[in-house]
Backbone as CSV, one residue per row, in Angstrom:
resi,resn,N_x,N_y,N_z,CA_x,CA_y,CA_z,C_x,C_y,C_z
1,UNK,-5.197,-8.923,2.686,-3.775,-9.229,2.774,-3.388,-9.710,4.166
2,UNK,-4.105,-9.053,5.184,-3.199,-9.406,6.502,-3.659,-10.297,7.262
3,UNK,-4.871,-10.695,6.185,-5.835,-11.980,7.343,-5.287,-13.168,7.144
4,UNK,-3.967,-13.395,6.847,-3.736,-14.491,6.796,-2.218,-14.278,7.707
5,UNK,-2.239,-13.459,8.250,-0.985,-12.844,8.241,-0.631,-12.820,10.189
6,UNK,0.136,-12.995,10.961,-0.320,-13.247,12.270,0.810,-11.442,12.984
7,UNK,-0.422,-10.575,13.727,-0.017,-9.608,14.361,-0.172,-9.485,15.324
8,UNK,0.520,-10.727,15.704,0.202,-10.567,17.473,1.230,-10.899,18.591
9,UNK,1.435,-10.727,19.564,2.806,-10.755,20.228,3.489,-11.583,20.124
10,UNK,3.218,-13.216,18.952,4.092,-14.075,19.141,4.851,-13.634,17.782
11,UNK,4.632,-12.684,17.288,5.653,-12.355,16.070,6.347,-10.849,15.835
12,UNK,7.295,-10.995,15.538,8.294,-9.570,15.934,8.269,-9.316,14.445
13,UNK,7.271,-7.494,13.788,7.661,-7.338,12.626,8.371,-6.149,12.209
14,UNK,9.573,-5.914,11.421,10.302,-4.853,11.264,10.158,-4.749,9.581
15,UNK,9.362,-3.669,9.466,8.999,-3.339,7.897,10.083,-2.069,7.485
16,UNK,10.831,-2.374,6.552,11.936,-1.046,6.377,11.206,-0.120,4.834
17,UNK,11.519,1.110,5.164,10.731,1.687,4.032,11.386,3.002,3.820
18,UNK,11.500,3.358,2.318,12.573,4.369,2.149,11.729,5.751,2.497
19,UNK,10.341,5.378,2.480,9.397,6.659,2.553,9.802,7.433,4.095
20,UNK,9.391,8.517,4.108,9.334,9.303,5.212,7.907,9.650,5.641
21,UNK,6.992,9.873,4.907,6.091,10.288,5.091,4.738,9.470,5.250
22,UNK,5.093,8.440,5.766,3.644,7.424,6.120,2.786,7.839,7.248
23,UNK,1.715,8.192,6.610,0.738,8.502,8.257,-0.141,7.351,8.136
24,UNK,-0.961,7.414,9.347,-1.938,5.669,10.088,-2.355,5.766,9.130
25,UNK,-3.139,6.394,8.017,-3.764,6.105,6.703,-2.697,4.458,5.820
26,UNK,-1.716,4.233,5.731,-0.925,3.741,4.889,-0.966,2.299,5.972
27,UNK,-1.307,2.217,6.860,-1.382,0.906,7.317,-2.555,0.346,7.812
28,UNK,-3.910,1.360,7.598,-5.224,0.904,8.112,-5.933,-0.577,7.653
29,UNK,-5.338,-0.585,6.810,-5.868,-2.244,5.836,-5.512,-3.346,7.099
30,UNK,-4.060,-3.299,7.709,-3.490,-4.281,8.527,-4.003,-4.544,9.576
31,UNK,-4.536,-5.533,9.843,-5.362,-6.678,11.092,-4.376,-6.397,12.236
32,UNK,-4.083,-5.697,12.379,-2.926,-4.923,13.809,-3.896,-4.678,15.490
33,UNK,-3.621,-5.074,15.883,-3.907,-5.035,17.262,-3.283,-4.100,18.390
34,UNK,-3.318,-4.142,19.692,-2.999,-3.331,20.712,-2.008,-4.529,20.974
35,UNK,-1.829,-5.301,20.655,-0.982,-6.123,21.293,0.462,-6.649,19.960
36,UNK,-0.016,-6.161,18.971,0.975,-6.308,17.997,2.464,-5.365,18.123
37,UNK,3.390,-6.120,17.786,4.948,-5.796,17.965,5.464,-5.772,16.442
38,UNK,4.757,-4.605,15.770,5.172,-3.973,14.562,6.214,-2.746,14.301
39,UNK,7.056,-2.594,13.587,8.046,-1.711,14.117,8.407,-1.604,12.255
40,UNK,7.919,-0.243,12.034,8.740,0.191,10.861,9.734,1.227,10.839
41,UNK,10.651,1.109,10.129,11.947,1.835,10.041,12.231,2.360,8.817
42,UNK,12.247,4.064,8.951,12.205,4.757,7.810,13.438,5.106,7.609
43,UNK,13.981,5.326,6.412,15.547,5.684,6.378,16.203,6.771,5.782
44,UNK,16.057,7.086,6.231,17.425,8.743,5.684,18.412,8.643,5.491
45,UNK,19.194,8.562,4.496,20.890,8.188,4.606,21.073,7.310,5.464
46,UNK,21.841,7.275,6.175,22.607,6.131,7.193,21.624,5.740,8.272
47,UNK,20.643,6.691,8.653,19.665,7.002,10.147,18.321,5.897,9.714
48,UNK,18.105,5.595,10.154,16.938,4.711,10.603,15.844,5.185,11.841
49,UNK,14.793,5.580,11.319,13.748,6.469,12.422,12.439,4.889,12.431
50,UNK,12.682,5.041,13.635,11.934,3.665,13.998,10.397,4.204,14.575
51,UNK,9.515,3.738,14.742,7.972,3.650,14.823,6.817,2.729,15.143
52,UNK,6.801,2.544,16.465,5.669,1.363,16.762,4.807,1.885,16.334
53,UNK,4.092,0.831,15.461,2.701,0.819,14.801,1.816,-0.214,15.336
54,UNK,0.909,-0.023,15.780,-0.655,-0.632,16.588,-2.130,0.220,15.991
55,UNK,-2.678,-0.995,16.609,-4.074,-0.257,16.531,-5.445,-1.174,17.737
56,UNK,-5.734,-0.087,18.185,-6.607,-0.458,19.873,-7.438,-1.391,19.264
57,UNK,-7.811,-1.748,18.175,-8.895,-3.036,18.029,-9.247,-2.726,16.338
58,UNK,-8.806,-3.003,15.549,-8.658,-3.454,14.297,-10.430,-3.674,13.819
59,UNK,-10.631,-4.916,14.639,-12.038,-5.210,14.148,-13.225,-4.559,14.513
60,UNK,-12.504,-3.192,15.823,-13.930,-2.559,16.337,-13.809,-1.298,15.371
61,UNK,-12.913,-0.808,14.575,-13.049,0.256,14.289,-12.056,0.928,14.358
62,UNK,-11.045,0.732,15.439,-10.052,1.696,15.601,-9.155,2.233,14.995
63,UNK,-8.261,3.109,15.486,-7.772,4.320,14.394,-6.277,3.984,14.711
64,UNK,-5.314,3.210,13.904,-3.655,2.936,13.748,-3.193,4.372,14.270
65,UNK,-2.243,3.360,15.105,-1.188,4.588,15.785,0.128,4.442,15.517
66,UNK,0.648,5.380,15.094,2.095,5.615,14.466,3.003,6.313,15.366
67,UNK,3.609,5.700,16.248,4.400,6.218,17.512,5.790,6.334,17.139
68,UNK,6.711,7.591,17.210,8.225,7.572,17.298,8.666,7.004,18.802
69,UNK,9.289,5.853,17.685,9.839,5.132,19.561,11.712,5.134,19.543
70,UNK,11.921,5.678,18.225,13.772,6.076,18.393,14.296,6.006,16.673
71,UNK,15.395,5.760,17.324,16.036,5.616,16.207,17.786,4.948,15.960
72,UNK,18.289,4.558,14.720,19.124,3.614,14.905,20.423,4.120,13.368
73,UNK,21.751,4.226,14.208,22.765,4.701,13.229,24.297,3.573,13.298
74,UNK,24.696,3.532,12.161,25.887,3.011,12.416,26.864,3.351,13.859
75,UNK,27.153,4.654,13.477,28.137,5.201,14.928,27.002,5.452,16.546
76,UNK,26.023,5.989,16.680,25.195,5.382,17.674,24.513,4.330,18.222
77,UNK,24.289,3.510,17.342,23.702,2.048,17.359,21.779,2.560,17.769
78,UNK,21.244,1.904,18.531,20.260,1.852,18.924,19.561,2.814,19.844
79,UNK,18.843,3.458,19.596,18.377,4.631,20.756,17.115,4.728,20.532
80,UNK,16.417,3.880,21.951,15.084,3.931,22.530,14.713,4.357,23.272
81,UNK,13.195,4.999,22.506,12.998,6.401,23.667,11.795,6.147,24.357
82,UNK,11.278,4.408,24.004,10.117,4.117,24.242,10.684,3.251,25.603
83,UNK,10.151,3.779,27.097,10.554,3.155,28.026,9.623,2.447,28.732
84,UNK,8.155,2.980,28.738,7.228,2.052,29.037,6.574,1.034,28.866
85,UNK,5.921,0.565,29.703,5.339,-0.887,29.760,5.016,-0.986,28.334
86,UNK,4.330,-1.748,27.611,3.728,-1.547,25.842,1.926,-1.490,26.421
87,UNK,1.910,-2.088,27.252,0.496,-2.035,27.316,0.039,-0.667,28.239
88,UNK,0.618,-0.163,29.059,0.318,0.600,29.885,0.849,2.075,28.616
89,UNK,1.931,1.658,27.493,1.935,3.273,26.622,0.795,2.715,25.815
90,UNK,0.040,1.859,25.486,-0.913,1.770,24.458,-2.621,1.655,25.254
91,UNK,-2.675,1.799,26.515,-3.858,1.846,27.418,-4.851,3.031,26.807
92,UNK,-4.725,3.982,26.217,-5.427,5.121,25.744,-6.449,4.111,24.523
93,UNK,-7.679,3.807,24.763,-8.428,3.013,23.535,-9.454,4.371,22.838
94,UNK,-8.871,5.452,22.997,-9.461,6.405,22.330,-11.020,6.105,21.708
95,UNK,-11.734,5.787,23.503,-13.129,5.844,23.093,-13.744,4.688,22.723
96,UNK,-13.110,3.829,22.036,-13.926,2.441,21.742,-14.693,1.811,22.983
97,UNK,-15.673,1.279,21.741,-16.994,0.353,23.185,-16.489,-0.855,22.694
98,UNK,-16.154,-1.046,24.590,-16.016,-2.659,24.730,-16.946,-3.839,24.846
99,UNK,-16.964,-4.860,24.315,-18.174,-5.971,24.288,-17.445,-6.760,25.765
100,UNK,-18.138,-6.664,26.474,-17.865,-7.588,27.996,-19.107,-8.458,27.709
101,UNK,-18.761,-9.217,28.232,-19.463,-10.236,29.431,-19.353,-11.265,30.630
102,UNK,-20.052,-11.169,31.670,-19.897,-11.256,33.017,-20.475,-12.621,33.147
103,UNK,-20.134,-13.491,34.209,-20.674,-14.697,34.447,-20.751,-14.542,36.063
């Protein structure tokens, strides 16, 4: 499904979903990257609980991360709790081996 599909910083995705209960299992299929700007929004009545979703390297193996980054209401509007850099909160590659090479 997602190989045709582009997850990477030139595309902003906001997936809305009535579920509450999605863990990284429910998005492991998706070609998602450390550099992807995926953002699902779960909904409770009026509240909207928002969630950057990534994953440190898709094609090496890695394990989707499901981050609470805020949340969003009619009478509050927008509240982000995610203040850091994206790359410097997603720097943790939990272990993966990197393929380098040097010239």
């Amino acid at each position: 499904f997602s190989d045709g599909l582009k997850f990477n910083e030139s595309y902003y995705w906001l997936v809305l979903s009535k579920q509450t209960n999605l863990s990284s299992d429910y998005f492991g299929t998706l070609n998602l990257n450390v550099a992807s700007e995926f953002t699902l929004a779960s909904r409770t009545e009026d509240e909207f609980h928002l969630y950057d979703v990534y994953n440190p390297s898709y094609r090496h193996g890695g394990l989707v991360r499901v981050i609470h980054k805020g949340w969003w209401t009619p009478g509050s509007r927008l509240k982000d709790e995610l203040n850091e850099y994206k790359y410097i909160r997603r720097a943790d590659l939990d272990g993966l081996t990197l393929n380098l090479s040097l010239v």
